[in-house]
VMD Tcl script that draws the C-alpha trace (Angstrom):
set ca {
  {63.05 -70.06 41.38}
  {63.48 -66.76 39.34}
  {67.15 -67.40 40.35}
  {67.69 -70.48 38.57}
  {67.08 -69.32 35.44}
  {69.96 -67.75 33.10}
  {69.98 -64.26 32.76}
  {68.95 -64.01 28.99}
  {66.00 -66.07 29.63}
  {64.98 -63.80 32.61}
  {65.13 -60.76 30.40}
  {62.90 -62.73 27.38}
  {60.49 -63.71 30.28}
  {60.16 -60.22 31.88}
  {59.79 -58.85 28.22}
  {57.05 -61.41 27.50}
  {55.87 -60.78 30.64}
  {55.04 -56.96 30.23}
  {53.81 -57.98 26.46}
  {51.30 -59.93 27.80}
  {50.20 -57.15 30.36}
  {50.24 -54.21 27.94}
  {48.48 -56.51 24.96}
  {45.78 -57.33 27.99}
  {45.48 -53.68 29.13}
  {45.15 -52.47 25.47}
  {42.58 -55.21 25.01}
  {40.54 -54.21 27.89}
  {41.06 -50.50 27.34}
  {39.98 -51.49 23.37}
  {36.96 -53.49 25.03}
  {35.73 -50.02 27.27}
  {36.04 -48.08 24.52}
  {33.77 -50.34 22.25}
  {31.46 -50.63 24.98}
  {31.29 -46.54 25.83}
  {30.90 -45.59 22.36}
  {27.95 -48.30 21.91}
  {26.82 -46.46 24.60}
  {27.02 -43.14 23.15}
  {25.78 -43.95 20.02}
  {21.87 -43.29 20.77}
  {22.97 -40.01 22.22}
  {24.98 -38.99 19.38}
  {22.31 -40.11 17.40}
  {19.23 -38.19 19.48}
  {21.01 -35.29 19.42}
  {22.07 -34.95 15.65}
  {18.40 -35.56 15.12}
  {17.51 -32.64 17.33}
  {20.05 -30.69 16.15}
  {18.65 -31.38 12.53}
  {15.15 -30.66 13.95}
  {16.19 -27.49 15.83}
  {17.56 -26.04 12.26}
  {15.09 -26.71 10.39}
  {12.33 -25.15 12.87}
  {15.00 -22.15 12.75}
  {14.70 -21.83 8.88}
  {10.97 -21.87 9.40}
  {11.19 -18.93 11.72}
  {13.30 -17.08 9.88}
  {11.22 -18.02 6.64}
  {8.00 -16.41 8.58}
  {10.10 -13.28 9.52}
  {10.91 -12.70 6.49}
  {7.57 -12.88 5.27}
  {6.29 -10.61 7.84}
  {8.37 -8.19 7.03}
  {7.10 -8.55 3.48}
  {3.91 -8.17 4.58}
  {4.69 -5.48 6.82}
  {5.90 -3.05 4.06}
  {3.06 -4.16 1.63}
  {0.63 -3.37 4.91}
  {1.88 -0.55 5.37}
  {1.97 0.84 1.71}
  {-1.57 -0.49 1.25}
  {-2.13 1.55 4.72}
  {-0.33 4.76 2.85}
  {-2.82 3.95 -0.41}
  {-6.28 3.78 2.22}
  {-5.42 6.81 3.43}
  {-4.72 8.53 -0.12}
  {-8.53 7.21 -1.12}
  {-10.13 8.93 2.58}
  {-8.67 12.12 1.52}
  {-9.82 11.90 -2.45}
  {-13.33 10.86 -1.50}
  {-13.69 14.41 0.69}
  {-12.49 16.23 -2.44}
  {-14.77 16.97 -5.19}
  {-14.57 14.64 -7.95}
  {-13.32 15.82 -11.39}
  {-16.99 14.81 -13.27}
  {-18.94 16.79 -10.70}
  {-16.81 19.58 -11.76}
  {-17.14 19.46 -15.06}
  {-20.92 18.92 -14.75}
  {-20.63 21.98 -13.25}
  {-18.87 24.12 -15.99}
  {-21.05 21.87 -18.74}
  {-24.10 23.64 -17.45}
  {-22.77 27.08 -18.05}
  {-22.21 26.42 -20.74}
  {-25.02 27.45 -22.79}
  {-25.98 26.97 -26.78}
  {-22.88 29.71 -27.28}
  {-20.06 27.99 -26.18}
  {-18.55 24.32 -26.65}
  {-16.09 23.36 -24.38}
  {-13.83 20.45 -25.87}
  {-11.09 19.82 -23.59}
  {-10.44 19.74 -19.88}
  {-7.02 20.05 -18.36}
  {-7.10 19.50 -14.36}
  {-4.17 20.19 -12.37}
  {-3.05 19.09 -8.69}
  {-0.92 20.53 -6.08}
  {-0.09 17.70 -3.93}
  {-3.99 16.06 -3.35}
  {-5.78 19.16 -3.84}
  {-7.04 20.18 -7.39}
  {-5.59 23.52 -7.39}
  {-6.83 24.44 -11.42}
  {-8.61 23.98 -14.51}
  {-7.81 24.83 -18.01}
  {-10.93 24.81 -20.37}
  {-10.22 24.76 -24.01}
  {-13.39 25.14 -27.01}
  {-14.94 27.53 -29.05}
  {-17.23 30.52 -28.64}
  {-19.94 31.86 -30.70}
  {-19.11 35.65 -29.94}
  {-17.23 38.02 -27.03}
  {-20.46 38.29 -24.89}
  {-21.07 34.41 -25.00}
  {-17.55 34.18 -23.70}
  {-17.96 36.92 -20.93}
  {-20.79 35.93 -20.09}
  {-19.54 32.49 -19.33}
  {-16.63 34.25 -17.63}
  {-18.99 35.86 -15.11}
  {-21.02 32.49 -14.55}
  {-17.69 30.64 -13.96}
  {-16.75 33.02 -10.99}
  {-20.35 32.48 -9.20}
  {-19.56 29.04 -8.57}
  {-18.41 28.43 -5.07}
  {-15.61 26.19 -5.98}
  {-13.90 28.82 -8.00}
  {-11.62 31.02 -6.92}
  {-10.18 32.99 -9.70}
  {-11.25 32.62 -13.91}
  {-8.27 34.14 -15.95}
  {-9.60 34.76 -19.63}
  {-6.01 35.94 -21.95}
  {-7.21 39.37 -23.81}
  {-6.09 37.66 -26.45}
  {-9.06 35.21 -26.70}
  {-11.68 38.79 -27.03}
  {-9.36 39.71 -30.10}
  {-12.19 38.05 -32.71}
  {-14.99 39.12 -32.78}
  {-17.01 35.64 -34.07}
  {-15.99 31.97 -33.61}
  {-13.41 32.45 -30.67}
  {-11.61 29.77 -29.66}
  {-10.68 30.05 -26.12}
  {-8.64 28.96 -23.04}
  {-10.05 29.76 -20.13}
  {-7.77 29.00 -16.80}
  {-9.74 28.14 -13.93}
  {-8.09 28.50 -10.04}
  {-10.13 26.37 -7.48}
  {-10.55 27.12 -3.79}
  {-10.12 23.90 -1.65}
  {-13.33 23.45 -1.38}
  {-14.15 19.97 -0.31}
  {-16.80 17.79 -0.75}
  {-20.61 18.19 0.82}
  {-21.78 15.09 2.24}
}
mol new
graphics top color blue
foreach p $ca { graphics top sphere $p radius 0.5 }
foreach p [lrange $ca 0 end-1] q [lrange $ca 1 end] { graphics top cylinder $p $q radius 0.2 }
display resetview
């Protein structure tokens, strides 16, 4: 019957034809596709929520790290400080010291000023500043100075003896590392 018809109907029927059958192919294709991503929506959606999730427990973490590490220098400067306060409490403290050189004082001389002096943690000297009554008072306090244990050396400048009354003196003390006695 596909004879019968003239030629340039044929071809408009064959055209129409393969219209059809594309524009039903393209719908069905269109139709899939709808379907699939309807489909894939709850996956896309679960997994933008993990992802989402996932990020924000990695800010967290690195939030904590970087807090430790805060907390890691601040331990171990506080760690640096502890050990700085063991070593001062085996040293001598500065008022026993000067409790010390008060009470050799005597009536003759009046010390007014204490100078202390570290090397690293260790007090390594003393410079005593006041005033003296006379030259024996001030030798005499020399002398005492150099029978305490912690002291190693007294070094009195000739040129505090050059009076004879009212001296005022500086007296520079060097300390043995003597520590503290429990």
């Amino acid at each position: 019957m596909i004879n019968l018809i003239p030629p340039t109907a044929k071809k408009k029927i064959i055209t129409e034809y393969w219209v059809r059958v594309i524009s039903v192919w393209m719908l069905i294709s269109g139709v899939v596709l709808l379907v699939v991503s309807l489909l894939f929506l709850p996956v896309y959606v679960l997994v933008t929520s993990q992802v989402e999730v996932y990020e924000t427990s990695a800010k967290e973490a690195v939030a904590k790290v970087a807090e430790y590490d805060l907390s890691a220098s601040t331990l171990a400067e506080a760690n640096v400080q502890a050990q700085m306060l063991i070593e001062l409490r085996q040293m001598k403290p500065f008022s026993d010291l000067i409790d010390d050189f008060s009470a050799l004082q005597g009536d003759a001389i009046s010390i007014t000023n204490f100078d202390f002096k570290r090397t690293g943690m260790k007090l390594s000297s003393v410079q005593l500043i006041g005033k003296a009554e006379d030259r024996k008072a001030l030798a005499d306090f020399r002398d005492a100075m150099m029978t305490l244990p912690e002291v190693k050396d007294v070094y009195l400048p000739i040129a505090n003896l050059a009076k004879d009354k009212d001296i005022n003196f500086s007296i520079s003390v060097t300390l043995n590392d003597v520590e503290k006695k429990p």
